[in-house]
C-alpha positions as CSV (number, residue, x, y, z in Angstrom):
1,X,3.2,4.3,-5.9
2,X,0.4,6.3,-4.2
3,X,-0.8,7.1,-1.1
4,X,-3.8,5.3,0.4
5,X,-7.0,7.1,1.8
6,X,-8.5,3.9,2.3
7,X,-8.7,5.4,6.1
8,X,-9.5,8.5,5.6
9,X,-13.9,6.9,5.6
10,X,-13.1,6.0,9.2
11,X,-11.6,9.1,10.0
12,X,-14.1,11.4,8.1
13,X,-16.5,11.6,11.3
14,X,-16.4,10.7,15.0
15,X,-19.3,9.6,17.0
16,X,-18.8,10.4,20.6
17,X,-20.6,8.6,24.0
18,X,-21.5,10.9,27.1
19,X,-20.1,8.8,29.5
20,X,-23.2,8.9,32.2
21,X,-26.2,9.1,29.9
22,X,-28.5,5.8,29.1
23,X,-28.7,6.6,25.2
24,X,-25.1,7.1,23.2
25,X,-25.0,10.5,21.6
26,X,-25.2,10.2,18.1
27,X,-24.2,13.5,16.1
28,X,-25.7,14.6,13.1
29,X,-22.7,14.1,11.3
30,X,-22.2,10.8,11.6
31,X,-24.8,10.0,8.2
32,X,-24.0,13.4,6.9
33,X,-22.7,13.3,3.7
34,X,-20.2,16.2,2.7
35,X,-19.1,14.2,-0.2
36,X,-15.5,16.0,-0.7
37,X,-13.6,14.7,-3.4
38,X,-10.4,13.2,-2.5
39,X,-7.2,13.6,-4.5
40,X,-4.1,12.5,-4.7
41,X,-1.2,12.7,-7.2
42,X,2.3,12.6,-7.4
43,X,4.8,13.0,-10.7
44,X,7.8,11.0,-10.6
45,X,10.1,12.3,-12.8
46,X,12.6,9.9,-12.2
47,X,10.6,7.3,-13.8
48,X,8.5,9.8,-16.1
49,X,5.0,8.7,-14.9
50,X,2.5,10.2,-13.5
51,X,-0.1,8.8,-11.2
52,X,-3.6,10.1,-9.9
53,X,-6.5,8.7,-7.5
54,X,-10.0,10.8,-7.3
55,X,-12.4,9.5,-4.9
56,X,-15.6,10.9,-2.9
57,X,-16.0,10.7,1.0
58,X,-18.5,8.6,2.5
59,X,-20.8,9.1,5.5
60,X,-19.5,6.7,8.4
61,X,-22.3,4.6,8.6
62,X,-21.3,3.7,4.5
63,X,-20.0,0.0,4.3
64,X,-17.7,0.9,1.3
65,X,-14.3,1.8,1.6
66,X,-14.2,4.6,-0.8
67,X,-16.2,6.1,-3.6
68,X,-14.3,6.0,-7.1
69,X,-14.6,8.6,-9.4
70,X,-14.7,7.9,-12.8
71,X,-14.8,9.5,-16.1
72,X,-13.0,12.4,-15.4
73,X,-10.5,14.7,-17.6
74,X,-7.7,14.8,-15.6
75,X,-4.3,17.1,-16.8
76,X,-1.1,18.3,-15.7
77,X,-0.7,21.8,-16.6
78,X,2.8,23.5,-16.9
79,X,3.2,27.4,-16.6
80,X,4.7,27.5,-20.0
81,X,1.2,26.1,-21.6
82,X,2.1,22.8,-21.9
83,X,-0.7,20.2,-21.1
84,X,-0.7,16.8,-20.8
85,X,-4.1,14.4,-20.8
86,X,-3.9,11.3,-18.3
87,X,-5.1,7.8,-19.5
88,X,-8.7,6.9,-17.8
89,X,-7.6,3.4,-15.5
90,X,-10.8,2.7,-14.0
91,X,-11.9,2.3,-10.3
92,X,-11.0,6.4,-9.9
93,X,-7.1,5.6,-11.3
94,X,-5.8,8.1,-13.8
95,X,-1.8,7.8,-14.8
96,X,0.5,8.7,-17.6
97,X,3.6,6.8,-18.5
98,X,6.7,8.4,-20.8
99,X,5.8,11.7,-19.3
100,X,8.6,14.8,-20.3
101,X,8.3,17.3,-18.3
102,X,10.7,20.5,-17.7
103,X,11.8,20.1,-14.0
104,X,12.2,24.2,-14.5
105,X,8.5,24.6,-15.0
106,X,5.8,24.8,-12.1
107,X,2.7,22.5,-12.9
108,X,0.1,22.1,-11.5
109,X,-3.1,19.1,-11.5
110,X,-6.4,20.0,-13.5
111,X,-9.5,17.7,-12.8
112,X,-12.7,17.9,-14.9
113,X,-16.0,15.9,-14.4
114,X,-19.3,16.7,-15.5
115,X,-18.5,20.9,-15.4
116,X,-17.5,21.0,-11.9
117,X,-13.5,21.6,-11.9
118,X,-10.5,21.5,-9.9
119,X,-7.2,22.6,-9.8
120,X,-4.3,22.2,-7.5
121,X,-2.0,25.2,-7.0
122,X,1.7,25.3,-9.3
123,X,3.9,23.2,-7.7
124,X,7.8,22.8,-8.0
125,X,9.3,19.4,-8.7
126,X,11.5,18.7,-5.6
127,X,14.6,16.2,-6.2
128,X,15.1,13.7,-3.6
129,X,18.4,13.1,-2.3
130,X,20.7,10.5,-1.3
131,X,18.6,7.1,0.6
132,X,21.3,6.0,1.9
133,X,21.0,2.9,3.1
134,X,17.8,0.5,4.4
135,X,18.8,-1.4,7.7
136,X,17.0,-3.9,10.1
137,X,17.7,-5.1,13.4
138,X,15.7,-7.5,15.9
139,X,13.9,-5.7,18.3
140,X,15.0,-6.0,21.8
141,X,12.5,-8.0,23.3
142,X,12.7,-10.2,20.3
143,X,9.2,-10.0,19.1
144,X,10.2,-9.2,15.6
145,X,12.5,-6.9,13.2
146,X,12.7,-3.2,12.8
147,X,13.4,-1.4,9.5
148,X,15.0,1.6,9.1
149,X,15.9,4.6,6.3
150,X,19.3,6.5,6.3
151,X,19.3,9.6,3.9
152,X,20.7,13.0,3.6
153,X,21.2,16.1,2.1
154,X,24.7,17.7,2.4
155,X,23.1,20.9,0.3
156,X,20.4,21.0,3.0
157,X,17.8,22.3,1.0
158,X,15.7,19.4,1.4
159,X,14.4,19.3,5.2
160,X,11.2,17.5,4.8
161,X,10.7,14.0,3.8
162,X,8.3,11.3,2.7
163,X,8.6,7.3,2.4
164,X,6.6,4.9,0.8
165,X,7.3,1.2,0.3
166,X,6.0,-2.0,-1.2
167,X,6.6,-5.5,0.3
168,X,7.0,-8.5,-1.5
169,X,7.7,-11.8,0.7
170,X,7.5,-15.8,-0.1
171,X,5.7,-18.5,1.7
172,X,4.7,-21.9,1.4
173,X,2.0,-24.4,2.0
174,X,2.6,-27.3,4.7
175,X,2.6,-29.3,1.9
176,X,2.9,-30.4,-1.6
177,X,0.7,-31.8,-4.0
178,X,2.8,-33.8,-6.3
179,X,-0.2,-35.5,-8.3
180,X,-2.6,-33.9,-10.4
181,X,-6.1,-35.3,-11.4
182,X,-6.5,-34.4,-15.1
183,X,-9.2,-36.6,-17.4
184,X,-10.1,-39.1,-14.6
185,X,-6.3,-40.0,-14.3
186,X,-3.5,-38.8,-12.0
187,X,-0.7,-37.8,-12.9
188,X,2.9,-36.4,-12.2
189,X,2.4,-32.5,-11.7
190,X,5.3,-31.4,-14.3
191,X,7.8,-28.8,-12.9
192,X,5.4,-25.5,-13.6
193,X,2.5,-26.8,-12.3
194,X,3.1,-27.1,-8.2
195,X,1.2,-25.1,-6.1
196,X,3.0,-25.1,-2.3
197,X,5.4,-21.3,-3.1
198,X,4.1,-18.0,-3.5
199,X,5.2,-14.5,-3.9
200,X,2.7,-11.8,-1.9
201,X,3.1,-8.1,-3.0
202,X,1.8,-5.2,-0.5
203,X,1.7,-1.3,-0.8
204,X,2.4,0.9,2.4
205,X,-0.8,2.4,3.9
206,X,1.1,4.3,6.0
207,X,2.3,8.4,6.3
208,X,5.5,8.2,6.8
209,X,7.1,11.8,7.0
210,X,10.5,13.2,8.8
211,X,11.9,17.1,8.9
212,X,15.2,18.1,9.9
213,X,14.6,21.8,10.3
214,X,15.6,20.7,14.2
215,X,19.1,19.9,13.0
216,X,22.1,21.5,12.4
217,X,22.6,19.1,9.2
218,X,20.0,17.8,6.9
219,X,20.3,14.1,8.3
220,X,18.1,11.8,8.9
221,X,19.3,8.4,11.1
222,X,17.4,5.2,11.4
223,X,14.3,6.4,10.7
224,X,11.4,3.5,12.1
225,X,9.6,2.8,8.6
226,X,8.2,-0.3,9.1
227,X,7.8,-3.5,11.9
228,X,7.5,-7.0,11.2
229,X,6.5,-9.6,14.2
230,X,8.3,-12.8,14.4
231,X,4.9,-14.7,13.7
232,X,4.5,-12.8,10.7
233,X,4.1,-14.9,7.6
234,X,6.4,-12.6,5.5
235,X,9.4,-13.5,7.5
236,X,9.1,-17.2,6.9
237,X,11.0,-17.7,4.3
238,X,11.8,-14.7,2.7
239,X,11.1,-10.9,2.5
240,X,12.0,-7.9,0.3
241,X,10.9,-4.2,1.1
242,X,11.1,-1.4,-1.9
243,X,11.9,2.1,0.0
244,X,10.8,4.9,-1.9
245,X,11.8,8.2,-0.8
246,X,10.6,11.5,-1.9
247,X,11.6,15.2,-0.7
248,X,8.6,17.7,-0.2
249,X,8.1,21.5,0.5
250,X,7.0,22.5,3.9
251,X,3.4,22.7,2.7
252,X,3.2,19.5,1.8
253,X,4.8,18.4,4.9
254,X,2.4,20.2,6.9
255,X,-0.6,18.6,5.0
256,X,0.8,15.2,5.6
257,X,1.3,15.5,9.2
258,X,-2.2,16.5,9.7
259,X,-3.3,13.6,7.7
260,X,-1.6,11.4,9.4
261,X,-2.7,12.8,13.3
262,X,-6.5,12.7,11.8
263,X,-5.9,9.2,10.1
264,X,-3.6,7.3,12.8
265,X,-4.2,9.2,15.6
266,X,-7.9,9.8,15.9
267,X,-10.8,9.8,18.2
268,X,-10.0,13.1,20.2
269,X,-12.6,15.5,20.4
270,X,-10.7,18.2,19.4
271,X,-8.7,16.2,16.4
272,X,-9.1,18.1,13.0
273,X,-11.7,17.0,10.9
274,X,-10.1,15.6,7.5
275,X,-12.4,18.3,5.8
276,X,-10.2,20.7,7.6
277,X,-7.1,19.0,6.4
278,X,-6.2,21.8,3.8
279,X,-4.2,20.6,0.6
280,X,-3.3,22.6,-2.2
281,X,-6.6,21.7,-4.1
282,X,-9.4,23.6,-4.7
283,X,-12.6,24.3,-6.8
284,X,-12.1,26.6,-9.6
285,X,-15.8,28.0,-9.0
286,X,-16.9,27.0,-5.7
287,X,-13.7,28.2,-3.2
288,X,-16.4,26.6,-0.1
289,X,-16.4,22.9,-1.8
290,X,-14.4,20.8,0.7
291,X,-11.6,19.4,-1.2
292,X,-9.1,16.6,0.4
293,X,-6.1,16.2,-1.3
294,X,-2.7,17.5,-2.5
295,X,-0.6,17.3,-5.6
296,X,3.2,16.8,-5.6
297,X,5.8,15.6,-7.6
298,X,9.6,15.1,-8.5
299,X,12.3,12.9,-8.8
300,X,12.7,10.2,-6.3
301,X,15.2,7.5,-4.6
302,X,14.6,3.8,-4.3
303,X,16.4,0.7,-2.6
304,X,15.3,-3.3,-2.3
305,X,15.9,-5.0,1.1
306,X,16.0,-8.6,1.2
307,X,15.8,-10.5,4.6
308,X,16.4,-14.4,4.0
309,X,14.9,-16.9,6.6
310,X,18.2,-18.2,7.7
311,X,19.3,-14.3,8.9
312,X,17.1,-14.9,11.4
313,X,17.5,-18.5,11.5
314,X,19.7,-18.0,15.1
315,X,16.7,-15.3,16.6
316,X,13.6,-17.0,15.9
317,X,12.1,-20.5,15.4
318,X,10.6,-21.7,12.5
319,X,7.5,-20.2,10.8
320,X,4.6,-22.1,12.2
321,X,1.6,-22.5,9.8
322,X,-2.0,-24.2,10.0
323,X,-2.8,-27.2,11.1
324,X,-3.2,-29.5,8.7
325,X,-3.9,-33.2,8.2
326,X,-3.2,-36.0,5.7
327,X,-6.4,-38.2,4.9
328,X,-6.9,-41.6,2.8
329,X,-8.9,-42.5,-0.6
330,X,-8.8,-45.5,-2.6
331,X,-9.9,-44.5,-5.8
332,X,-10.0,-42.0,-8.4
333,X,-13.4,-41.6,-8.5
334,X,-13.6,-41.0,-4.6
335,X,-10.9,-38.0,-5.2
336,X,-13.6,-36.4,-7.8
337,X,-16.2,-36.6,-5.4
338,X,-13.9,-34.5,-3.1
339,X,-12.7,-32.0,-5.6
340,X,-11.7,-29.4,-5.5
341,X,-11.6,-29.5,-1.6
342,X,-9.0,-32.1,-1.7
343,X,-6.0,-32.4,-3.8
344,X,-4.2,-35.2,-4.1
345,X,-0.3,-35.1,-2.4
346,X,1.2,-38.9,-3.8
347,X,0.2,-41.9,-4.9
348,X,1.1,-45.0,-3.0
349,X,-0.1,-48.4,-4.0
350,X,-3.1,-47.4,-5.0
351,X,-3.9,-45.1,-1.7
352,X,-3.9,-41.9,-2.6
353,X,-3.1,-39.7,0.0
354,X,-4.8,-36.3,-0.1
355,X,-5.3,-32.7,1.7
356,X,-7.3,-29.6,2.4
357,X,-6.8,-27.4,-0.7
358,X,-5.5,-24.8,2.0
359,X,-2.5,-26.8,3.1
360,X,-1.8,-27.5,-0.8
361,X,-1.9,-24.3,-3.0
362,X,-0.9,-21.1,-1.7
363,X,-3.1,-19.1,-3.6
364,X,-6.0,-20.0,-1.2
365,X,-4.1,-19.2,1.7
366,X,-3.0,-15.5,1.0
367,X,-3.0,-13.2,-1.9
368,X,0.3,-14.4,-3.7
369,X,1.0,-15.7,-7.4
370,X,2.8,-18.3,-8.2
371,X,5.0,-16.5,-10.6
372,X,8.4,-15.5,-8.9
373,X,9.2,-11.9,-9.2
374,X,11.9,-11.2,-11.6
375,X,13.9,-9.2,-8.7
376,X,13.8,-12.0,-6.3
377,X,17.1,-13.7,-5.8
């Protein structure tokens, strides 16, 4: 799992009004292009992987979300000599599965493209502790649940701490298609072939950080990581949340926390630019070169959550979805004028009652599969 800098674009400049003046006050920087590359990596050792995204800012005014970078020699580089070369993904993505590395050893990230190269300072792989436990509660004015983390650290040498999740929920069309049209004929749809349930899977693009250096002991206790509404289609029929947690050093801490004020925060005057958001990455010839980023790794903790619709059967109604309506043809060959628009839901007597696509296969109306996740209960 990584971190997303799909905001940082939005973040990376700030155009500000003067409040009084006929034409809007558009700085300089607002097309300027400082094109600093963004990094960001993190070695689970737990699962022996390691995982990398390289990217280059964009002036604001850019309608992409990011710029990749590709073909790039990326390493991790221990202090004993050790090196190990990460597999070329695409679309900026470099990783490394059945990675062995000496949790002993300080390593550090090397990036290479096209002569210009990077490094991230030697980092120490930081066990996480105990997650404790992943709770939820309805909020108290009833507009949706709350999810929290438990962890701790009775050696309280951890301190600082990082979460990142991924959702996976199920929903359903209004209704089912039970007919297929296949070589001019219809047909009963056999038992692998419906289209009304889907599984939707979604990575955390938020910073989610804690420190307990406040504390007496290393706790932390019901930590907010992530609000659902009660209209939200994930709750409607059921919902699972994967809690990653990871521990960090101060530094890393520090960088996060200004990340997230520039990226969440925003639009203050005096807000930190992300280009002064320093990471623990630089350019191995050019110490000036903006560089956004910071490499970390070690072994992490993970729990599933699953919330089933009837938990909250007694706090909210049922999941309310589009509007749809049920129509009339008479023969095949009016269904194939319609397709694939309509699909057809049954057969009766020779009326063949159809429906919007959208109210028949799930796959139109979000971004799920139909293949059930093996974890799902």
């Amino acid at each position: 799992m990584r971190l997303k800098f799909r905001h940082i674009k939005h973040t990376l400049f700030y155009s500000f009004i003067l409040v009084g003046c006929i034409d809007p006050y558009k700085p300089k920087m607002i097309e300027e292009d400082i094109n600093a590359l963004v990094v960001d990596g993190f070695v689970n050792t737990t699962t022996n992987t390691v995982n990398v995204s390289l990217s280059r800012t964009l002036p604001l005014m850019e309608d992409y979300a990011y710029e990749p970078v590709t073909n790039a020699d990326v390493n991790i580089e221990g202090e004993d000599g050790s090196s190990f070369l990460l597999y070329n993904n695409g679309d900026g993505k470099y990783s490394l599965d059945e990675l062995s590395l000496n949790e002993s050893v300080k390593y550090r990230l090397y990036v290479n493209r096209s002569g210009s190269e990077y490094r991230s300072e030697f980092i120490t792989l930081k066990p996480s502790p105990s997650l404790d436990e992943i709770t939820w509660e309805i909020s108290p004015d009833n507009d949706g649940i709350q999810i929290y983390v438990d962890a701790h650290d009775p050696t309280s040498k951890t301190r600082y701490y990082q979460w990142v999740f991924t959702e996976t929920w199920e929903y359903a069309t209004e209704f089912i298609s039970s007919f297929i049209l296949e070589n001019g004929e219809l047909r009963i749809r056999n038992d692998n072939e419906f289209t009304n349930i889907c599984w939707a899977t979604d990575l955390s693009d938020k910073i989610l950080i804690n420190q307990t250096t406040h504390l007496t002991n290393d706790v932390v206790h019901k930590f907010p990581i992530q609000f659902i509404s009660r209209n939200s289609v994930k709750i409607a029929r059921g919902y699972s949340i994967l809690v990653q947690q990871r521990a960090l050093d101060e530094n890393a801490y520090n960088y996060l926390q200004q990340l997230q004020r520039t990226t969440e925060v925003m639009g203050g005057l005096f807000d930190p630019m992300p280009s002064q958001v320093t990471g623990n990455m630089y350019n191995v010839n050019d110490g000036s070169e903006p560089v956004i980023g910071y490499f970390r790794g070690g072994a992490v903790q993970e729990k599933r959550l699953f919330i089933t619709r009837a938990e909250l059967a007694h706090a909210f109604p049922p999941y309310q979805t589009f509007s749809c309506s049920v129509d009339t043809v008479f023969s095949v060959e009016a269904l194939q004028a319609l397709q694939p628009h309509y699909q057809p839901l049954y057969d009766l007597m020779g009326a063949i009652f159809i429906a919007p696509i959208s109210c028949v296969d799930c796959r139109v109306i979000g971004k799920g599969v139909l293949t059930k996740p093996d974890f799902w209960p």
